[in-house]
PyMOL CGO cylinders between C-alpha atoms (Angstrom):
from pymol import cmd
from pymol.cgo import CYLINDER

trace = [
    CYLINDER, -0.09, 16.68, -2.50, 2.09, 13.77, -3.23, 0.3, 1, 1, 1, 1, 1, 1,
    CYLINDER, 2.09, 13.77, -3.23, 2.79, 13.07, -7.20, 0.3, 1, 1, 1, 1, 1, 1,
    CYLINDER, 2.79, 13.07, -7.20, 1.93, 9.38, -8.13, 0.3, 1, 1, 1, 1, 1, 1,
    CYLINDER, 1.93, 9.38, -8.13, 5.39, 9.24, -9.51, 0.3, 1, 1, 1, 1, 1, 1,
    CYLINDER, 5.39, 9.24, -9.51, 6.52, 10.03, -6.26, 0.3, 1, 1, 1, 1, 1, 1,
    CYLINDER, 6.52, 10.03, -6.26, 4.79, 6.42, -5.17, 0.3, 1, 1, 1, 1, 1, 1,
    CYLINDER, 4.79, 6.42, -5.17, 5.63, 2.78, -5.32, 0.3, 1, 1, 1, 1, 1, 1,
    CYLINDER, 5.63, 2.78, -5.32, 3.57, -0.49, -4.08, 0.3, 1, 1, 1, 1, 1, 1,
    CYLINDER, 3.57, -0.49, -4.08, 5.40, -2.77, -1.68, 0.3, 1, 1, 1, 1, 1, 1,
    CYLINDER, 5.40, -2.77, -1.68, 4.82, -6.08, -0.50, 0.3, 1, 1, 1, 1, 1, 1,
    CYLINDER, 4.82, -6.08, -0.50, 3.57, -5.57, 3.49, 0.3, 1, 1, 1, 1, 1, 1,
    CYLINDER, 3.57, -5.57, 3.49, 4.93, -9.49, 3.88, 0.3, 1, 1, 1, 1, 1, 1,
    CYLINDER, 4.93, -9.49, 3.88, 8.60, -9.28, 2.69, 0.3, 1, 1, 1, 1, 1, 1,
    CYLINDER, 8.60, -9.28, 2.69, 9.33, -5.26, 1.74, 0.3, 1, 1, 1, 1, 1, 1,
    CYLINDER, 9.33, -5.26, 1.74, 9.97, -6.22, -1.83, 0.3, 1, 1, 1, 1, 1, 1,
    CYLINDER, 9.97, -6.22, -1.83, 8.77, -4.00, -4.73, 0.3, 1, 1, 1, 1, 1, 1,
    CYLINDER, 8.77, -4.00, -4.73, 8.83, -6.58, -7.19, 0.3, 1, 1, 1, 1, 1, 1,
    CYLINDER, 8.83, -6.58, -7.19, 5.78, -6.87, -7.72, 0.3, 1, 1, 1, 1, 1, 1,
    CYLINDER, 5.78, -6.87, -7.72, 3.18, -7.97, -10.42, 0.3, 1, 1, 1, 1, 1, 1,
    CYLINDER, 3.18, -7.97, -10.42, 0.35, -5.84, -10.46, 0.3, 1, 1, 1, 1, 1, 1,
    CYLINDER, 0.35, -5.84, -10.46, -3.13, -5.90, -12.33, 0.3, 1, 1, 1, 1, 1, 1,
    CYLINDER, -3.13, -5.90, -12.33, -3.97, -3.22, -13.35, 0.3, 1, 1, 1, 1, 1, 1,
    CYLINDER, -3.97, -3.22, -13.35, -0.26, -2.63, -14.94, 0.3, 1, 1, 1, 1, 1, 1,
    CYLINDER, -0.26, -2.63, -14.94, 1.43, 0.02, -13.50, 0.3, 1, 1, 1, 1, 1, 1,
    CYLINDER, 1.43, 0.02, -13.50, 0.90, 2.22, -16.95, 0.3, 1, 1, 1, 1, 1, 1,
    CYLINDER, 0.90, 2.22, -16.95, -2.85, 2.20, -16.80, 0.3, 1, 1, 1, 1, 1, 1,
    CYLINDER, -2.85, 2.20, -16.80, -3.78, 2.33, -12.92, 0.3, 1, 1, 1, 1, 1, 1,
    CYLINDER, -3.78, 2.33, -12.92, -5.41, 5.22, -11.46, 0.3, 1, 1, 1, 1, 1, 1,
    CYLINDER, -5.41, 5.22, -11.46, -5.50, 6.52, -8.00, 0.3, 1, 1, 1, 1, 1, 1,
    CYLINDER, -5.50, 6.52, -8.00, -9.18, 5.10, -7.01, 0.3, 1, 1, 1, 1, 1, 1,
    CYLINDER, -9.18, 5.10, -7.01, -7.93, 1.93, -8.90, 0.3, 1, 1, 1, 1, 1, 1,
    CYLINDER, -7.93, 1.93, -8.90, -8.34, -1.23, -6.75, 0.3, 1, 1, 1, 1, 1, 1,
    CYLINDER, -8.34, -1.23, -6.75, -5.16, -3.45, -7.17, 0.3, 1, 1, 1, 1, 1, 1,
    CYLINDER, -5.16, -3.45, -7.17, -4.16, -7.22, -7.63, 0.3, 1, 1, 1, 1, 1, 1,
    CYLINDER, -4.16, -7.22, -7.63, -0.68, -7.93, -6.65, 0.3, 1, 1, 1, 1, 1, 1,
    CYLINDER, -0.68, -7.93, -6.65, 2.04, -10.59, -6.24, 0.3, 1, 1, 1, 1, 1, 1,
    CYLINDER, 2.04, -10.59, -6.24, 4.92, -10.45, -5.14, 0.3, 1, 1, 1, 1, 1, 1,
    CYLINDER, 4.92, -10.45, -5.14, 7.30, -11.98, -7.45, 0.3, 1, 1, 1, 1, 1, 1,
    CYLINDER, 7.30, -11.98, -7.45, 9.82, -12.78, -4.14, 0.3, 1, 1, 1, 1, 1, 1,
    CYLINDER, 9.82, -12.78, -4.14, 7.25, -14.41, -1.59, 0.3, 1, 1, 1, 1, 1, 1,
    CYLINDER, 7.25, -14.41, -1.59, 4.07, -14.86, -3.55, 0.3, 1, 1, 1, 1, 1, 1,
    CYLINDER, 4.07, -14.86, -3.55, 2.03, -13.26, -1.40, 0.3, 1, 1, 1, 1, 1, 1,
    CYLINDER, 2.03, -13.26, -1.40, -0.90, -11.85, -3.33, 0.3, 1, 1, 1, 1, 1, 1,
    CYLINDER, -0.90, -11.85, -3.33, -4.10, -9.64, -3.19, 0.3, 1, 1, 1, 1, 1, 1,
    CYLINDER, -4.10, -9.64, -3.19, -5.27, -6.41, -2.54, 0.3, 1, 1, 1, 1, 1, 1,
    CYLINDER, -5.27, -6.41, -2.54, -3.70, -5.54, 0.59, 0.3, 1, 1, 1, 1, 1, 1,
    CYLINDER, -3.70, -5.54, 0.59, -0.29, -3.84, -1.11, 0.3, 1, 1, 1, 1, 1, 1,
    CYLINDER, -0.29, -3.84, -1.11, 0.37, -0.44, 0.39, 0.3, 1, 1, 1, 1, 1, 1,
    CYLINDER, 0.37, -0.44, 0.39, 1.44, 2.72, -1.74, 0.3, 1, 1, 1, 1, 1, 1,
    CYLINDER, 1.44, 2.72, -1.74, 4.28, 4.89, -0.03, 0.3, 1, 1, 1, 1, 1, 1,
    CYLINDER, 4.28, 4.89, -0.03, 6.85, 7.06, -1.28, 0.3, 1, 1, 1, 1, 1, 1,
    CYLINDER, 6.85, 7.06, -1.28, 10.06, 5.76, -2.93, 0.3, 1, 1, 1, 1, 1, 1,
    CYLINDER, 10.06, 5.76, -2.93, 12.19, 7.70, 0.35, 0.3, 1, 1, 1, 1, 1, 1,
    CYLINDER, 12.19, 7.70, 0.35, 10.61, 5.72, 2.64, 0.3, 1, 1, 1, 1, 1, 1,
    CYLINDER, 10.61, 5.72, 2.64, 10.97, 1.92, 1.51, 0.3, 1, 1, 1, 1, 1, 1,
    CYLINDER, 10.97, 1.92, 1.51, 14.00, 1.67, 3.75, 0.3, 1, 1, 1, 1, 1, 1,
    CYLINDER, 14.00, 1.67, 3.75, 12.02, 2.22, 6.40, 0.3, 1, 1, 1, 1, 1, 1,
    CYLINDER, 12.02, 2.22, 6.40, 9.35, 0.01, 5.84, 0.3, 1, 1, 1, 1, 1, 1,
    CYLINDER, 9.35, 0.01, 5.84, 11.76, -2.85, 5.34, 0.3, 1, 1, 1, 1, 1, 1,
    CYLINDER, 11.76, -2.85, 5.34, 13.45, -1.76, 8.62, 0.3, 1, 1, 1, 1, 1, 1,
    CYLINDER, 13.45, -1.76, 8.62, 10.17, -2.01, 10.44, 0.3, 1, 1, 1, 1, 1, 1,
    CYLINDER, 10.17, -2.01, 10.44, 8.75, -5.45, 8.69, 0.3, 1, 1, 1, 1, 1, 1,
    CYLINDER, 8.75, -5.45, 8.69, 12.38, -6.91, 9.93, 0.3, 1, 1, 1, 1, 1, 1,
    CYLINDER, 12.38, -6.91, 9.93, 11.51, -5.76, 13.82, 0.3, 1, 1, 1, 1, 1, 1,
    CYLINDER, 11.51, -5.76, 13.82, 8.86, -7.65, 13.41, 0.3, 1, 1, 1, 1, 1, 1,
]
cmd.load_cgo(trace, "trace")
């Protein structure tokens, strides 16, 4: 099973994880449904995937193929 630590949100517009996110980071849970902007593109709602942190390079890779 895959540690929340082990997770990060990303922006599926622009591959950025800088991100403003309601709940906060600190308080969300897993079943948690989450509000997010991206603080690069300002693209916002609920549509923000979780992966794992080894993997963002890839994600940006694949969002630039686009």
């Amino acid at each position: 099973m895959v540690e929340m630590n082990e997770l990060i949100r990303i922006c599926p517009k622009c591959g950025s994880i800088n991100l403003r996110q309601n709940p906060p980071v600190w308080d969300q849970k897993p079943t948690d449904v989450v509000q997010a902007k991206c603080m690069m593109c300002n693209h916002q709602g609920r549509d923000f995937p979780l992966i794992k942190k080894t993997v963002v390079k890839q994600f940006r890779e694949k969002l630039a193929k686009k």
